[in-house]
C-alpha positions as CSV (number, residue, x, y, z in Angstrom):
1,X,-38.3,50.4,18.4
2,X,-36.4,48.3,16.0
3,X,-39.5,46.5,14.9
4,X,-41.0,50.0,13.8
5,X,-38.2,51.3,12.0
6,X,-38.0,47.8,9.9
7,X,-41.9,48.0,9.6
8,X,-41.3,51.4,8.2
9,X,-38.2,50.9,6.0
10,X,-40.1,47.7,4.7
11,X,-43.4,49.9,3.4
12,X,-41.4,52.5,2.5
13,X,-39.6,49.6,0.1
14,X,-43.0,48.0,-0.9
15,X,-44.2,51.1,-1.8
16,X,-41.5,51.6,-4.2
17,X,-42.0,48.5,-6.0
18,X,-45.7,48.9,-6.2
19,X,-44.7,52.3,-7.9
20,X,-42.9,50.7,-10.2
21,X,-44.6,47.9,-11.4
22,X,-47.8,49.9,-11.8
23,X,-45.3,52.2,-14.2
24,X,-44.6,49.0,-15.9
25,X,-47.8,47.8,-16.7
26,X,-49.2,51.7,-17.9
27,X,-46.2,52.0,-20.1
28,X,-47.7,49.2,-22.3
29,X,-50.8,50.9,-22.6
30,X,-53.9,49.6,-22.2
31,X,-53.5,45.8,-24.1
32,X,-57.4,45.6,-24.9
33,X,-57.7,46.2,-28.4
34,X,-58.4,49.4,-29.5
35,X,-61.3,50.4,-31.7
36,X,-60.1,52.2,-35.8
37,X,-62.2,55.0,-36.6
38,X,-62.1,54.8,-40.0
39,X,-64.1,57.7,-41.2
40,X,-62.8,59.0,-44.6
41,X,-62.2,55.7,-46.4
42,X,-63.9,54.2,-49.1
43,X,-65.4,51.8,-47.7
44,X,-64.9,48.1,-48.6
45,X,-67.5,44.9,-49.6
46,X,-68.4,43.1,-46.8
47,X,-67.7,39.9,-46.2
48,X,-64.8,39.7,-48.9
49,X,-61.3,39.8,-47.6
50,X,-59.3,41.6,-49.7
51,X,-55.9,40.3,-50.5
52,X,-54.2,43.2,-51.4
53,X,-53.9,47.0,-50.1
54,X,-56.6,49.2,-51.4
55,X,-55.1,51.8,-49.8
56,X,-51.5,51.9,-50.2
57,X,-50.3,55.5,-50.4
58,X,-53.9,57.5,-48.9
59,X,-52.4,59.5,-47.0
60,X,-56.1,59.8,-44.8
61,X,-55.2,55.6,-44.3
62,X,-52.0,56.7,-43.4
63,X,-52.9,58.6,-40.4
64,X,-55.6,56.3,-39.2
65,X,-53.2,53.4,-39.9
66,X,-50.6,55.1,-37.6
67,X,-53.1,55.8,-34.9
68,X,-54.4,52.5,-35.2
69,X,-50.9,50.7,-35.2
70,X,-50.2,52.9,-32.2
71,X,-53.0,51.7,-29.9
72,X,-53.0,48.0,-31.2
73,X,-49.4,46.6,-32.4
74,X,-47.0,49.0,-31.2
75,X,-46.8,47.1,-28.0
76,X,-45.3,44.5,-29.1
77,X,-43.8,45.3,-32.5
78,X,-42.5,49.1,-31.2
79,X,-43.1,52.6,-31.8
80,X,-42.9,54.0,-35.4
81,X,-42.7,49.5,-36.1
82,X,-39.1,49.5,-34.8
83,X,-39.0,46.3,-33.2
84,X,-37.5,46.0,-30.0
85,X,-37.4,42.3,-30.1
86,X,-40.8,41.2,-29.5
87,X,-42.0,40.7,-32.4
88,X,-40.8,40.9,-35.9
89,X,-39.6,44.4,-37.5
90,X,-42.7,45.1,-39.7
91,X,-40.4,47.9,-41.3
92,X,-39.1,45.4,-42.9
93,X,-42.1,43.9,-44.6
94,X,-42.8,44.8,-48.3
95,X,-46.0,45.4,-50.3
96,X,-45.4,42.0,-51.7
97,X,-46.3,40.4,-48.1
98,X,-49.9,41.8,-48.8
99,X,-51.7,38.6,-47.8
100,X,-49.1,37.6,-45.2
101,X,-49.8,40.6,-43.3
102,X,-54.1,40.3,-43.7
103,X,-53.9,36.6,-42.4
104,X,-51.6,37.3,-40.0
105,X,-53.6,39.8,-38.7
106,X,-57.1,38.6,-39.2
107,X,-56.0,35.4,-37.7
108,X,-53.4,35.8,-35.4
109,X,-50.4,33.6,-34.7
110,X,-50.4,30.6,-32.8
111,X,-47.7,27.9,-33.0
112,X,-47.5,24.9,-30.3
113,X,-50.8,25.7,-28.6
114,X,-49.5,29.1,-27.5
115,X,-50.9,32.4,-28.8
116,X,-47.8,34.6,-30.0
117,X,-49.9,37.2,-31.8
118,X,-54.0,37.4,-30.9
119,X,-56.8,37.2,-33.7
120,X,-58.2,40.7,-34.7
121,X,-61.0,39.7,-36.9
122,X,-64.0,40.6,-34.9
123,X,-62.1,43.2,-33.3
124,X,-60.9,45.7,-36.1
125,X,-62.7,46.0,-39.4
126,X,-61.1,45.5,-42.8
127,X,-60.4,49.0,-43.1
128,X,-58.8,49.3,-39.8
129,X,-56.5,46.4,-40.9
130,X,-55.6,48.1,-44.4
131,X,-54.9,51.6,-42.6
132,X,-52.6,50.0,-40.7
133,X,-50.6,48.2,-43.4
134,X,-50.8,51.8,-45.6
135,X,-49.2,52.9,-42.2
136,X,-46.4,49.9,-42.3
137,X,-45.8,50.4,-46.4
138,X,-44.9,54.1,-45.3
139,X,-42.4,52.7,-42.8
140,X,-41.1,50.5,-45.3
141,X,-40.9,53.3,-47.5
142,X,-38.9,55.3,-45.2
143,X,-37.0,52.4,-43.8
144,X,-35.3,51.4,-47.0
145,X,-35.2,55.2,-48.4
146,X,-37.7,54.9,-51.0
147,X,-39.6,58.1,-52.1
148,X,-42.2,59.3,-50.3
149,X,-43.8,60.6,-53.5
150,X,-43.6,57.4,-55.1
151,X,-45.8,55.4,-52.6
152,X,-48.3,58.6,-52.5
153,X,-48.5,58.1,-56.2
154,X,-49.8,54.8,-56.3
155,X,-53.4,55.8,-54.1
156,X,-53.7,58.5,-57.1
157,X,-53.3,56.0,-59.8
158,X,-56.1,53.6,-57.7
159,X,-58.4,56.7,-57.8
């Protein structure tokens, strides 16, 4: 009798903790890399990396970029690119870093033999990875209370 209750206190527990880890794990969201759409850009040449945002202020970049951030980077450098700790506030990182963020990104991060930020060459297109940044220059943007208008600006002046 006391075997059974402790049998069925112990799934009852295991159950519990199965429950909660699997809610773990699904609240990351699924940590393949994700696939941009990127229908609506101008597309860009082949084979030459750009080193600075064609995009900045599209709005249509925008919104993939914030799609695309969402199913890629947001799981380790937050929703809406408010760092929970993870990984550096990208909020934070100015049109200036350009080329920082492309390598980065193309290239991933790997210091000491250990991979703190994977390669997505190969895995997003360069229009993917220039959405995404017109995505972070509109957190930036907002972030430091620039004007809206301003960034929006500078994809008319590009057109």
């Amino acid at each position: 009798m006391i075997q059974t209750k402790h049998l069925r206190c112990l799934s009852v527990v295991m159950a519990g903790v199965l429950a909660v880890a699997t809610t773990a794990a699904l609240a990351h969201g699924n940590v393949v890399p994700q696939p941009v759409e990127t229908e609506g850009l101008k597309p860009l040449p082949e084979g030459q990396w750009l080193t600075e945002n064609p995009y900045r202020g599209n709005k249509t970049a925008i919104e993939i970029g914030d799609s695309g951030f969402n199913e890629n980077c947001a799981r380790c450098h937050g929703l809406q690119a408010i760092s929970g700790g993870i990984a550096p506030d990208l909020r934070e990182l100015g049109p200036e870093y350009d080329e920082y963020f492309i390598g980065h990104v193309r290239n991933g991060v790997h210091r000491n033999g250990m991979t703190y930020m994977p390669a997505f060459e190969g895995v997003l297109s360069q229009e993917a990875m220039w959405a995404i940044r017109s995505y972070i220059d509109k957190r930036y943007y907002e972030y430091n209370d620039k004007n809206l208008d301003d960034l929006y600006k500078q994809a008319d002046e590009q057109s």
